[in-house]
C-alpha positions in Angstrom: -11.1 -11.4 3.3 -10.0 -8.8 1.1 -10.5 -8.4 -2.9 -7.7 -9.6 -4.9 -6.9 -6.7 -6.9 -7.0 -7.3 -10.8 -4.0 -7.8 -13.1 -4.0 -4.4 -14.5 -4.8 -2.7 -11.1 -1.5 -4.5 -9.8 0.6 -3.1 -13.1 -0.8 0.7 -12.2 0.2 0.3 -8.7 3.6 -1.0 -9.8 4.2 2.2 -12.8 2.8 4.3 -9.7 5.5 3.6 -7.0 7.9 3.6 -9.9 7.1 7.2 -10.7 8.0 8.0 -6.8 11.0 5.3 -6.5 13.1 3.1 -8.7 13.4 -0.7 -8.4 12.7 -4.2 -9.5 9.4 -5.5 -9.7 10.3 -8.1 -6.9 10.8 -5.0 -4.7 8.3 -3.0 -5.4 5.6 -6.1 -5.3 6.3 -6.5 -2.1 5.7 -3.2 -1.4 2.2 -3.4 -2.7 1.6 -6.8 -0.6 2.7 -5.1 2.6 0.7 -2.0 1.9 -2.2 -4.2 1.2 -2.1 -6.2 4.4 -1.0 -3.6 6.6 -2.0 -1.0 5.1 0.6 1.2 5.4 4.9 0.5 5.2 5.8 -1.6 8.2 9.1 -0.8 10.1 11.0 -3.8 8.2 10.4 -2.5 4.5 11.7 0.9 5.5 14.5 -0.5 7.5 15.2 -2.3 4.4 14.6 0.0 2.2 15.7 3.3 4.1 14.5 5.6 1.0 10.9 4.4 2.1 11.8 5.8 5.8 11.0 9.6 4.4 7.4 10.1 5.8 7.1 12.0 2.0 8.1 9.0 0.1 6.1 6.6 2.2 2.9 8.6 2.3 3.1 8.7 -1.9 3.9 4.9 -1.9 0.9 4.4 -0.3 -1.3 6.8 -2.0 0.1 5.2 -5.1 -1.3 1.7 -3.7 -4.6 3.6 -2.9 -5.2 4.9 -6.3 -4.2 2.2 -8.2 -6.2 -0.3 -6.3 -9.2 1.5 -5.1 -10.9 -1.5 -3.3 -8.3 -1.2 -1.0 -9.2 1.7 0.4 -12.9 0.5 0.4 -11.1 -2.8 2.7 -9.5 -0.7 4.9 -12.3 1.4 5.8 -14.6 -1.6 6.6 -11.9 -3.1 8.7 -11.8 -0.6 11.0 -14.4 0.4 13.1 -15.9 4.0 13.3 -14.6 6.3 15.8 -16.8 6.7 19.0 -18.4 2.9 18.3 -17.9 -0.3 20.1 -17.2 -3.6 18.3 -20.0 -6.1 18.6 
């Protein structure tokens, strides 16, 4: 299970994506959720959302997530396994 990120962690992720695109904090919080589950934009934000279809845009939407919640980061990396190693 991953972290919950803190209160103030959420509002930086939310200023970050702001400073790359523009919309209501409904929007953009899912934004965050889906980057934080998936960890990257699923095909049905940026089909909704074509402005997040721009490999640019989405890459700094996500690095915005990154920085502003660095435990994510930390999460994603233990999910994964390391390249060349079998699960056990």
């Amino acid at each position: 299970m991953l972290p919950a990120p803190t209160v103030r962690q959420w509002n930086q992720a939310r200023l970050r994506i702001k400073n790359v695109i523009e919309g209501p904090n409904t929007d953009i919080d899912r934004i965050i959720t889906a980057v934080l589950e998936t960890g990257t934009l699923p095909a049905t934000l940026k089909a909704e959302y074509p402005l997040l279809a721009r490999n640019e845009i989405a890459q700094r939407v996500v690095a915005a997530v990154r920085a502003a919640i660095p435990s994510f980061g930390e999460s994603q990396a233990a999910r994964k396994p390391a390249q060349g190693s079998r699960p056990t």
